[in-house]
Gaussian input, Z-matrix of N, CA and C with variables (Angstrom, degrees):
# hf/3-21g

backbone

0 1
 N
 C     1     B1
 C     2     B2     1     A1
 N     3     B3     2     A2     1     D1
 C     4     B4     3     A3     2     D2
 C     5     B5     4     A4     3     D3
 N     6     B6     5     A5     4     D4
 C     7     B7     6     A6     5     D5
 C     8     B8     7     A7     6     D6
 N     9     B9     8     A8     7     D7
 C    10    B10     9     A9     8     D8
 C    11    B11    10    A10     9     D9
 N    12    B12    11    A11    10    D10
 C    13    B13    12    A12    11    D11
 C    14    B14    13    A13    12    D12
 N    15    B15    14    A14    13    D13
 C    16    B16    15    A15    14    D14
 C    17    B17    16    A16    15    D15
 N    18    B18    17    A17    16    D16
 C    19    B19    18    A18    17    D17
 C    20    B20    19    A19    18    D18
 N    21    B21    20    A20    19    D19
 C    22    B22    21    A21    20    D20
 C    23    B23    22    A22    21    D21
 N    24    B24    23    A23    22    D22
 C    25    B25    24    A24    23    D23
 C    26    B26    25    A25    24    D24
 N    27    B27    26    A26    25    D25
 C    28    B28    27    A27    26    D26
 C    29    B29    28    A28    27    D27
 N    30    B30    29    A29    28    D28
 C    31    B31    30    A30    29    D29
 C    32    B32    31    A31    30    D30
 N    33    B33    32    A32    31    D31
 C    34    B34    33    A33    32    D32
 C    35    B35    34    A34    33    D33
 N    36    B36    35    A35    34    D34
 C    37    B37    36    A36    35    D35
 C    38    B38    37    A37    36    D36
 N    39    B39    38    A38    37    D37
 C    40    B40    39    A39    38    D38
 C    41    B41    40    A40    39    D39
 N    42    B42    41    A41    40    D40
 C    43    B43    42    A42    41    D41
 C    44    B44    43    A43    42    D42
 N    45    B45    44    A44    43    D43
 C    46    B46    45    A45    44    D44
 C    47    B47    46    A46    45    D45
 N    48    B48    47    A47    46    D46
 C    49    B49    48    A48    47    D47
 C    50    B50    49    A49    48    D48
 N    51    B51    50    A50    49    D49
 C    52    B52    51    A51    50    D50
 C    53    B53    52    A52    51    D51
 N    54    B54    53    A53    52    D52
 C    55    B55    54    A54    53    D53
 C    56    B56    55    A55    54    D54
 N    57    B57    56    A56    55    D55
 C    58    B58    57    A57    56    D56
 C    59    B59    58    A58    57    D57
 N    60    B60    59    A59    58    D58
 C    61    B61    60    A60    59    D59
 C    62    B62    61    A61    60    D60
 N    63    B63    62    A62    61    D61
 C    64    B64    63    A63    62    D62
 C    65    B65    64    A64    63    D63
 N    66    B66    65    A65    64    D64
 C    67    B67    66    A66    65    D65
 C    68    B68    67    A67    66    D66
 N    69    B69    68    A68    67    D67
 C    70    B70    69    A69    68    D68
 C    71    B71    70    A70    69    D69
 N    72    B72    71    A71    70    D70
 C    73    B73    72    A72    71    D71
 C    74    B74    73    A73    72    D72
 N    75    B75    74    A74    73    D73
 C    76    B76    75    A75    74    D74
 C    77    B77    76    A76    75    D75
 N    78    B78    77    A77    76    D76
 C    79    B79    78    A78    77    D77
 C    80    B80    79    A79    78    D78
 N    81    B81    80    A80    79    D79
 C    82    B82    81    A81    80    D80
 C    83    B83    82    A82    81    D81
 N    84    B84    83    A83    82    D82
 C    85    B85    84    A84    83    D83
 C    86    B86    85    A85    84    D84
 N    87    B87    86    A86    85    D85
 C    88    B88    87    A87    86    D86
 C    89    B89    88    A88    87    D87
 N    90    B90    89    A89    88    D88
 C    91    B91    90    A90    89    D89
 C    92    B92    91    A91    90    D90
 N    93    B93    92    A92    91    D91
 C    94    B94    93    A93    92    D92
 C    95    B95    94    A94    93    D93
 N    96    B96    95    A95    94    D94
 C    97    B97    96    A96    95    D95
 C    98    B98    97    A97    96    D96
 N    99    B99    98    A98    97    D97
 C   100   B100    99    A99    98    D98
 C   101   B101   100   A100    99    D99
 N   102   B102   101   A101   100   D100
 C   103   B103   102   A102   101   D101
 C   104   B104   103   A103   102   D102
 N   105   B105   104   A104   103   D103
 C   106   B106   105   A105   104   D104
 C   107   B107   106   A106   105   D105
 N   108   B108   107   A107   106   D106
 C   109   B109   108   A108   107   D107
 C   110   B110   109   A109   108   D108
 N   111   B111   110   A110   109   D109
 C   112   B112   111   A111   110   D110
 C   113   B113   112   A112   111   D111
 N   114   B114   113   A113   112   D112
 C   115   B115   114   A114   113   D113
 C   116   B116   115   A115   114   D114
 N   117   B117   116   A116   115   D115
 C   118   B118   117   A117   116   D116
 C   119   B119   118   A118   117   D117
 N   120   B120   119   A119   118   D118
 C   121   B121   120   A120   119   D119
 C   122   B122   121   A121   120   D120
 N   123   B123   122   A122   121   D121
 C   124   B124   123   A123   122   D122
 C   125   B125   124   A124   123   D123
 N   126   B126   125   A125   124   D124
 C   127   B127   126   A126   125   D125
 C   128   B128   127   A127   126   D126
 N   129   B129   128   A128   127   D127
 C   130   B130   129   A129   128   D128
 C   131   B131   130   A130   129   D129
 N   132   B132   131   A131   130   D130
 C   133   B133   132   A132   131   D131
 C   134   B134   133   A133   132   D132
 N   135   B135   134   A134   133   D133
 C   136   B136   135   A135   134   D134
 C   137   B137   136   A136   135   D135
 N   138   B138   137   A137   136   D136
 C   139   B139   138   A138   137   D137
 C   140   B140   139   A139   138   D138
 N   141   B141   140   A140   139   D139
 C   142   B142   141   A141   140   D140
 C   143   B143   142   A142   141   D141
 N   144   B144   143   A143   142   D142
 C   145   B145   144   A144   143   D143
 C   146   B146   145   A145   144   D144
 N   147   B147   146   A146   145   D145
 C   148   B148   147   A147   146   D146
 C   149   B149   148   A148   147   D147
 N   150   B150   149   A149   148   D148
 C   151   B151   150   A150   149   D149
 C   152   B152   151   A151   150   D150
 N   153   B153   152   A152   151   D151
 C   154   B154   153   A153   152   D152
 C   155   B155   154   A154   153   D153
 N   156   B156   155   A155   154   D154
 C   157   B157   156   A156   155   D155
 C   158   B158   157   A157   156   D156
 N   159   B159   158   A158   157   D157
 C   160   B160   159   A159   158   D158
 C   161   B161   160   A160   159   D159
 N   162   B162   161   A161   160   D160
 C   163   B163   162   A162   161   D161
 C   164   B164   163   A163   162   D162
 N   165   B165   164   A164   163   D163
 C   166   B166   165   A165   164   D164
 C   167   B167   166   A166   165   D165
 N   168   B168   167   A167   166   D166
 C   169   B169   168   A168   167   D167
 C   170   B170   169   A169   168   D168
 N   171   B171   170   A170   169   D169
 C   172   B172   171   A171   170   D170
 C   173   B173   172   A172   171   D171
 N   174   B174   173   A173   172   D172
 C   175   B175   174   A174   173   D173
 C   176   B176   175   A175   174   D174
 N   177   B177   176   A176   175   D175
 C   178   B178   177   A177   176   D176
 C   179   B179   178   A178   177   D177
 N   180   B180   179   A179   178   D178
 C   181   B181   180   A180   179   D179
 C   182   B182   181   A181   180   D180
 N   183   B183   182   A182   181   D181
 C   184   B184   183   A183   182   D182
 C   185   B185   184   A184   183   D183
 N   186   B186   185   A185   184   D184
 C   187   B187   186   A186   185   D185
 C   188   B188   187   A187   186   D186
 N   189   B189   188   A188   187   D187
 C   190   B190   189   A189   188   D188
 C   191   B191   190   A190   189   D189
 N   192   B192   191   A191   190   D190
 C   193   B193   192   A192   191   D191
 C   194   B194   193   A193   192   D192
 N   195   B195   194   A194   193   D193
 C   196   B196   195   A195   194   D194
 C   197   B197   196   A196   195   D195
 N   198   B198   197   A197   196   D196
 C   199   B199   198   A198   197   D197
 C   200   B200   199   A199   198   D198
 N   201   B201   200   A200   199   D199
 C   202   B202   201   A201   200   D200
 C   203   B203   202   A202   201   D201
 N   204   B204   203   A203   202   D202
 C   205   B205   204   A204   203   D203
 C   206   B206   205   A205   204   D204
 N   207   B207   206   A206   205   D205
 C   208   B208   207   A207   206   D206
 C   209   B209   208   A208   207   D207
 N   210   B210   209   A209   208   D208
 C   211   B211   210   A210   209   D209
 C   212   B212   211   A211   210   D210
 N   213   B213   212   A212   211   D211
 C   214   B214   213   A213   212   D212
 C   215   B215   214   A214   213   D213
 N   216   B216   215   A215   214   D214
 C   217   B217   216   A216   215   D215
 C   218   B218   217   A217   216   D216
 N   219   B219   218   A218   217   D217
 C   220   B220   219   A219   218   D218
 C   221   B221   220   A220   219   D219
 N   222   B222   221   A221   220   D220
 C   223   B223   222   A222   221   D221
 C   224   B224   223   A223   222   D222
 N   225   B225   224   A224   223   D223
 C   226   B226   225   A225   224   D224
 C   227   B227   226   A226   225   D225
 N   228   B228   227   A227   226   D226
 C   229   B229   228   A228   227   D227
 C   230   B230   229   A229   228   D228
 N   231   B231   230   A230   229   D229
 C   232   B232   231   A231   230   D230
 C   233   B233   232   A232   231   D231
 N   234   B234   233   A233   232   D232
 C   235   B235   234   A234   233   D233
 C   236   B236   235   A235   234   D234
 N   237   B237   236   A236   235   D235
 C   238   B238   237   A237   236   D236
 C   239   B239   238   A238   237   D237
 N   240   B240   239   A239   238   D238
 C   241   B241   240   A240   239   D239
 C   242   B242   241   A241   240   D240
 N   243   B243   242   A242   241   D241
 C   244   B244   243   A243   242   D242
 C   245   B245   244   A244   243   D243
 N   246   B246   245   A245   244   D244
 C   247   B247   246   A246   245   D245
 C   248   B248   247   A247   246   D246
 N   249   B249   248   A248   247   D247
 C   250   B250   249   A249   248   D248
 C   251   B251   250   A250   249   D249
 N   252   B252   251   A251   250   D250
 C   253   B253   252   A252   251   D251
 C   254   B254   253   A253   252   D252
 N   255   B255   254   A254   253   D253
 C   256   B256   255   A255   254   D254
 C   257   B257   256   A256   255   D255
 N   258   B258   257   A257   256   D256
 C   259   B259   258   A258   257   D257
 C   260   B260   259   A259   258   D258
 N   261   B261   260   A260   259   D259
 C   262   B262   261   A261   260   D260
 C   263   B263   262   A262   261   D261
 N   264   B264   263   A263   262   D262
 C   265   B265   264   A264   263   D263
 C   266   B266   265   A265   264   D264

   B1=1.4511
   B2=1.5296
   B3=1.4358
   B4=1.9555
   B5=1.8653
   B6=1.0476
   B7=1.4474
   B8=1.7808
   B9=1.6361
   B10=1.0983
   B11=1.7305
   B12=1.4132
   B13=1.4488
   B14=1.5880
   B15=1.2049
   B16=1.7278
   B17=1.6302
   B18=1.2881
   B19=1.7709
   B20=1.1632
   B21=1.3858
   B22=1.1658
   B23=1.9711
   B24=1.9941
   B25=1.3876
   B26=1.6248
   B27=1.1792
   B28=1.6561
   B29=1.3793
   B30=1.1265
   B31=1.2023
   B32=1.5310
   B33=1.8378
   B34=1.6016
   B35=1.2485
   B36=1.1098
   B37=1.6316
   B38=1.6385
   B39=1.6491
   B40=1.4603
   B41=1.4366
   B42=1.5570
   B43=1.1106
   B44=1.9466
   B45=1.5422
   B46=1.7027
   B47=1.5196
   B48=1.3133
   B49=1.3929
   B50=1.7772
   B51=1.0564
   B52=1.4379
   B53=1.5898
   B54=1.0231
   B55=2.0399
   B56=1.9662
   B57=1.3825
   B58=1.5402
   B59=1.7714
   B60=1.0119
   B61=2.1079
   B62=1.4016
   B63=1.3695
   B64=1.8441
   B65=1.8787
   B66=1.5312
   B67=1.1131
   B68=1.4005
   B69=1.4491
   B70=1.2412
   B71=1.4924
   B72=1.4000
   B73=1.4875
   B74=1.5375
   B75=1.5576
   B76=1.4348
   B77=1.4778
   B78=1.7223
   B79=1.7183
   B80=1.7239
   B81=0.9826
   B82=1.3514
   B83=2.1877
   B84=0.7340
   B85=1.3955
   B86=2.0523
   B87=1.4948
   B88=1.5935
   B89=1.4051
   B90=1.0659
   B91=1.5506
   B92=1.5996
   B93=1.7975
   B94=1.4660
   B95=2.1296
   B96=1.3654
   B97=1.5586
   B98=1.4547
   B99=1.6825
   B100=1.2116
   B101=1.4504
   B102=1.5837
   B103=1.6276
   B104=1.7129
   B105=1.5698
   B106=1.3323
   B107=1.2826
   B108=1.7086
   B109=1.5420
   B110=1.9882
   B111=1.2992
   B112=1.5574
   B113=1.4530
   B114=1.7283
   B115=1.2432
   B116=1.8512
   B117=1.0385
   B118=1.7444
   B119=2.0516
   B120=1.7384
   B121=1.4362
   B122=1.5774
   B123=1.7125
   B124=1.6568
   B125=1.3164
   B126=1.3832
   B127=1.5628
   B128=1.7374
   B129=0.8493
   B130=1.9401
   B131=1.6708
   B132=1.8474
   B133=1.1898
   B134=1.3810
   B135=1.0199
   B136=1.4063
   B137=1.9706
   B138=1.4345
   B139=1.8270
   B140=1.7238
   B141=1.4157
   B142=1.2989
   B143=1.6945
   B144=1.4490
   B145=1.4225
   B146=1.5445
   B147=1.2974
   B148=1.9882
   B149=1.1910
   B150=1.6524
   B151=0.9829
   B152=1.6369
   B153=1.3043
   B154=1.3396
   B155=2.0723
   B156=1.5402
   B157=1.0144
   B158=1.5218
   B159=1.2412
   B160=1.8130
   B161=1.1065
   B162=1.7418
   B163=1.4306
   B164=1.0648
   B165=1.5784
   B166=1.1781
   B167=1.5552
   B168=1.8018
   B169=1.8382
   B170=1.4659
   B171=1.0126
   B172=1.6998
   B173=1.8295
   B174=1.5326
   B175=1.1714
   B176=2.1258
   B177=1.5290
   B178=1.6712
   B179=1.3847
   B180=1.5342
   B181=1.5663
   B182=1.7578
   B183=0.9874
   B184=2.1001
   B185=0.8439
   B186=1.6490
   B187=1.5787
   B188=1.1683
   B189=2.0293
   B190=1.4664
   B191=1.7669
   B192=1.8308
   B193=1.5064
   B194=1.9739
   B195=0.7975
   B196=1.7441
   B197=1.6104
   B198=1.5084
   B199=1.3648
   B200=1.3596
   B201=1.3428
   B202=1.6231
   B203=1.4285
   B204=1.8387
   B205=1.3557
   B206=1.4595
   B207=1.4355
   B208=1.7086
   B209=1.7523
   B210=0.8812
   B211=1.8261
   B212=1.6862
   B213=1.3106
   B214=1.3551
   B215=1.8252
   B216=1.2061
   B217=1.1038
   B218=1.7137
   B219=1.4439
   B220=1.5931
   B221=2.1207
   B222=1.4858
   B223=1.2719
   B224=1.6782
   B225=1.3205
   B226=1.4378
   B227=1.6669
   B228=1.6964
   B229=1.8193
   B230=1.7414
   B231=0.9024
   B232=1.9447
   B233=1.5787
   B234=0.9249
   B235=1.5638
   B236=1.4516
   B237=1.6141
   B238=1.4475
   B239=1.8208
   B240=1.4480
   B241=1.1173
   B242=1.4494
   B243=1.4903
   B244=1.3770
   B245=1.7593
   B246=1.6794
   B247=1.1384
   B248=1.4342
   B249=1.7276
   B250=1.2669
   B251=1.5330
   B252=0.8751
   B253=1.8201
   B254=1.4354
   B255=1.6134
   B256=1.3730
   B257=1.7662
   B258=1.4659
   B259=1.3941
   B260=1.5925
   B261=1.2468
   B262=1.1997
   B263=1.5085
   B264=1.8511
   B265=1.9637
   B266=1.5523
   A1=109.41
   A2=104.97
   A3=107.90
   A4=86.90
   A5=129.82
   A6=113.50
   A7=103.92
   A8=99.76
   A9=128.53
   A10=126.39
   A11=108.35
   A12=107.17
   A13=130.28
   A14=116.12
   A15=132.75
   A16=91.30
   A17=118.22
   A18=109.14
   A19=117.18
   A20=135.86
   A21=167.68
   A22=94.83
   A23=98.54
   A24=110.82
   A25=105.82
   A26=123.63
   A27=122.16
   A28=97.06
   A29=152.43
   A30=113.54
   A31=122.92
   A32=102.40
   A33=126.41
   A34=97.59
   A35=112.82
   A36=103.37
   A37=108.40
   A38=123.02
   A39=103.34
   A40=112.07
   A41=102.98
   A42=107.19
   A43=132.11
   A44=75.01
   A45=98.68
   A46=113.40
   A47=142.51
   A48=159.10
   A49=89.70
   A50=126.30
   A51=119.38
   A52=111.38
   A53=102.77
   A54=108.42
   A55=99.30
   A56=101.31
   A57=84.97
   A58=134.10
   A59=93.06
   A60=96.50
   A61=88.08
   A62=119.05
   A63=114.38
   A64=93.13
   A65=126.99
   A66=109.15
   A67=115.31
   A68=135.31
   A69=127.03
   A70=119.02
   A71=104.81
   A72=134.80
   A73=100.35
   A74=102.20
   A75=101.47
   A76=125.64
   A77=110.91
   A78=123.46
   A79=98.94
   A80=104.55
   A81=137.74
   A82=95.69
   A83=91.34
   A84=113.25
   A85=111.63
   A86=92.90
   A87=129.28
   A88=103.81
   A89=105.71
   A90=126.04
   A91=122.66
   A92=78.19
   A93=101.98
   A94=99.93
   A95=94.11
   A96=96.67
   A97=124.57
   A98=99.04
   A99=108.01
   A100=120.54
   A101=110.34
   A102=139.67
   A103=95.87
   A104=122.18
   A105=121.98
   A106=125.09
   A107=129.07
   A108=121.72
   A109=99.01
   A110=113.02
   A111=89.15
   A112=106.95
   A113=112.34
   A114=120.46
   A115=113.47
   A116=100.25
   A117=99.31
   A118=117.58
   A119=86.63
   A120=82.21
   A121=123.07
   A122=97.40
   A123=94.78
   A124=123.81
   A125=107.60
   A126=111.26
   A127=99.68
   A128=100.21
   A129=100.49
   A130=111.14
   A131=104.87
   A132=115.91
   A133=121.52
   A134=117.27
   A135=129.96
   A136=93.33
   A137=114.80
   A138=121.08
   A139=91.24
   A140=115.02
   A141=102.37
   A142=103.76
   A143=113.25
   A144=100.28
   A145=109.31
   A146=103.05
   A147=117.61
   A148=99.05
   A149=156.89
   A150=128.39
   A151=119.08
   A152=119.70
   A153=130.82
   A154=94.17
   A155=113.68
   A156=97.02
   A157=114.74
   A158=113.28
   A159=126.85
   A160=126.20
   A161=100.94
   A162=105.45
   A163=122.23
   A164=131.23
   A165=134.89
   A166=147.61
   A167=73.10
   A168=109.36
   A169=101.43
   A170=133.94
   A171=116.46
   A172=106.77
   A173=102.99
   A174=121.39
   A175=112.09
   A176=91.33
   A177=101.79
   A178=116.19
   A179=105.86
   A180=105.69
   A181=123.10
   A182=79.87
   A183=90.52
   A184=121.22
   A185=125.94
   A186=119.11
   A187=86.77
   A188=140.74
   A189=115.93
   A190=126.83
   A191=89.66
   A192=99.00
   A193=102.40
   A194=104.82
   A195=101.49
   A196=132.66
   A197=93.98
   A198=110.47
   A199=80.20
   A200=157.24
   A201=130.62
   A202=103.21
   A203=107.89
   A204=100.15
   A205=112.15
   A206=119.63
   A207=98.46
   A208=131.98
   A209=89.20
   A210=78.64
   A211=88.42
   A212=136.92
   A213=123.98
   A214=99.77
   A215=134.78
   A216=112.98
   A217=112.77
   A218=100.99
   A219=88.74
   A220=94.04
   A221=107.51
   A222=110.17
   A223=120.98
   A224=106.67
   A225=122.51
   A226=110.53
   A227=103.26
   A228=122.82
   A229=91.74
   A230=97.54
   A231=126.35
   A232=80.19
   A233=145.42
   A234=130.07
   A235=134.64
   A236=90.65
   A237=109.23
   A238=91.21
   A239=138.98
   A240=123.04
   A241=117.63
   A242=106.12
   A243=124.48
   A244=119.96
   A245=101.32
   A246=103.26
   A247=116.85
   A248=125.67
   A249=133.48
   A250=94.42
   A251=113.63
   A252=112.96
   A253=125.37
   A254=105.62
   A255=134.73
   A256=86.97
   A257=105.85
   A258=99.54
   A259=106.17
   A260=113.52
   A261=105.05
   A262=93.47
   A263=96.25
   A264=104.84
   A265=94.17
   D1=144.60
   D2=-168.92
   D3=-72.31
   D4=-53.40
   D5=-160.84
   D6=-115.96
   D7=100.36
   D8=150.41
   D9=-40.95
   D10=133.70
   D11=154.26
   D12=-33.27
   D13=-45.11
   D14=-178.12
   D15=-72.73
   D16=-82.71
   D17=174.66
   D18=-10.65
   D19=-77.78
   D20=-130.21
   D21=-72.16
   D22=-62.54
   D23=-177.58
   D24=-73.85
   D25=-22.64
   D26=175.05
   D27=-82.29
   D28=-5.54
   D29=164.54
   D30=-118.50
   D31=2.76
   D32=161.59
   D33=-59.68
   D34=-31.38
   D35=-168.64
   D36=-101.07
   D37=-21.88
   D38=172.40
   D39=-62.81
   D40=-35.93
   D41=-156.62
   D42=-89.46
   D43=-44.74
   D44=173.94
   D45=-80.79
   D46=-163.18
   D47=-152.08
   D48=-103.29
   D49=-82.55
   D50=165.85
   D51=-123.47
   D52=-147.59
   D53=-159.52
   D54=-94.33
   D55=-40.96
   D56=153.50
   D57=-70.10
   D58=10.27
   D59=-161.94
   D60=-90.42
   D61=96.36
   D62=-171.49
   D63=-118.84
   D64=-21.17
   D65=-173.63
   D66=-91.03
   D67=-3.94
   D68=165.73
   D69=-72.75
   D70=149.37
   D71=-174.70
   D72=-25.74
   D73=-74.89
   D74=-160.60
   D75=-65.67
   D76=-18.57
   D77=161.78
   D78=-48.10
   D79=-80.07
   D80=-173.75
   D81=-31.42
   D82=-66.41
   D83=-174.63
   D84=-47.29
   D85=-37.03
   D86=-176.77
   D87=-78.39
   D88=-48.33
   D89=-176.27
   D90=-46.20
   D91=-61.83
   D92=-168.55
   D93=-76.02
   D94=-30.98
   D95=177.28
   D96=-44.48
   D97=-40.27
   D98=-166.89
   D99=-79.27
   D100=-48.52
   D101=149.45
   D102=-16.61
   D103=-77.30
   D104=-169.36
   D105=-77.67
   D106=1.42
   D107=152.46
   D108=-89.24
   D109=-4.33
   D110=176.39
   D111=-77.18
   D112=-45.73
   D113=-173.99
   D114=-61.03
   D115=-61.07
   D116=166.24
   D117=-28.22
   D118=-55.07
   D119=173.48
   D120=-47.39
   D121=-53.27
   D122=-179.05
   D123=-51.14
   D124=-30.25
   D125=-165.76
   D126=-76.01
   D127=-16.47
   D128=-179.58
   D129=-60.75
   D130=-37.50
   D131=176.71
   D132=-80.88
   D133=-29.59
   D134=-142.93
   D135=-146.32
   D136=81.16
   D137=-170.16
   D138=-73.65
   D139=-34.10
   D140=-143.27
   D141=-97.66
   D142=10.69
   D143=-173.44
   D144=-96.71
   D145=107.71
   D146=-173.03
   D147=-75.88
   D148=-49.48
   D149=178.77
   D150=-46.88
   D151=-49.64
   D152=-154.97
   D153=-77.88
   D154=-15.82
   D155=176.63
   D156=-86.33
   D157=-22.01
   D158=167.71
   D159=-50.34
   D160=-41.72
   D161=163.65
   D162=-99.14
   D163=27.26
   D164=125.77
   D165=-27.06
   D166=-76.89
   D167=169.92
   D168=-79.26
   D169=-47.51
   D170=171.17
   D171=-33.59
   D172=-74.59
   D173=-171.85
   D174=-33.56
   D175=-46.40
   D176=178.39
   D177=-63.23
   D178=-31.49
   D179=174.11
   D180=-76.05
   D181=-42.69
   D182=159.12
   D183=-40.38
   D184=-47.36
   D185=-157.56
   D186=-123.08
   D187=3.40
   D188=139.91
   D189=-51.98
   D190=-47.20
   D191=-173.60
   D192=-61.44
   D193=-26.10
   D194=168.97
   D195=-52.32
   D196=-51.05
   D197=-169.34
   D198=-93.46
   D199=-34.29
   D200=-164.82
   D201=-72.71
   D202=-29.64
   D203=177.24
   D204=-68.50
   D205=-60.53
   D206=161.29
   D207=-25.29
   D208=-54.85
   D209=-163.18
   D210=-63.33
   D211=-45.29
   D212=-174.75
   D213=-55.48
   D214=-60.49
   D215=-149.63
   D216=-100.63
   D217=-0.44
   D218=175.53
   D219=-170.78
   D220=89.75
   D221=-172.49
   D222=-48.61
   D223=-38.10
   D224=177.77
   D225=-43.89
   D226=-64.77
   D227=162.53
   D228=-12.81
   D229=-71.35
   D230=-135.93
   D231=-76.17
   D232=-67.48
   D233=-174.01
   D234=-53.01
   D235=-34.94
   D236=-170.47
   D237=-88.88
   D238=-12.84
   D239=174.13
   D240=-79.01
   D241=-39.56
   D242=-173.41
   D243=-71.30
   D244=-21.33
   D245=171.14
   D246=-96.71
   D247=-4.20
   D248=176.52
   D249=-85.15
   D250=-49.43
   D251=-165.72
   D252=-91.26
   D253=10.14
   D254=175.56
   D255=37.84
   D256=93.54
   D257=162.46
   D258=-145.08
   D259=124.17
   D260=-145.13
   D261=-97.91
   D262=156.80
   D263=-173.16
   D264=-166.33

C-alpha cells in the first residue's frame, strides 16, 4: 500500500503537535496533500480511470474545506500550511 502506517505517523508529526495529533487541520490538510500527489500521479498513467479521478476531486474538496476553515479561524495556520506544503492559492 502507497500510504503506510510509518508515513501516516511521519507526517502527524511534521505536521501536527506530535505523531498522534491526526485531528488538526494542518495533519489533516498534510494528509490529504500527500493522498492527492499520489493519486494525480496515477492519473498521469492511467487518463481513463473516472472513479479514481472522483476521488480525486472529492479528496481536493476536503482539504479546500480545511484550509478555508483555517484562513477563517486563524490566518497565520493557513499561511504557514500553504507555504510548507507549497500549495499554491
Amino acid at each position: 500500500m502507497y500510504l503506510s502506517a510509518e508515513k501516516k505517523q511521519e507526517l502527524f508529526k511534521e505536521y501536527g503537535k506530535s505523531n498522534k495529533d491526526t485531528g488538526t487541520a494542518e495533519s489533516q490538510v498534510a494528509l490529504f496533500s500527500y493522498r492527492i500527489s499520489h493519486l494525480t500521479e496515477h492519473l498521469k498513467k492511467n487518463r481513463k480511470d473516472y472513479s479514481t479521478q472522483r476521488a480525486l476531486q472529492l479528496l481536493v474538496g476536503k482539504r479546500r474545506n480545511f484550509l478555508d476553515y483555517l484562513k477563517a479561524k486563524d490566518i497565520e495556520r493557513y499561511r504557514a500550511i500553504i507555504k510548507a506544503l507549497n500549495i499554491r492559492k
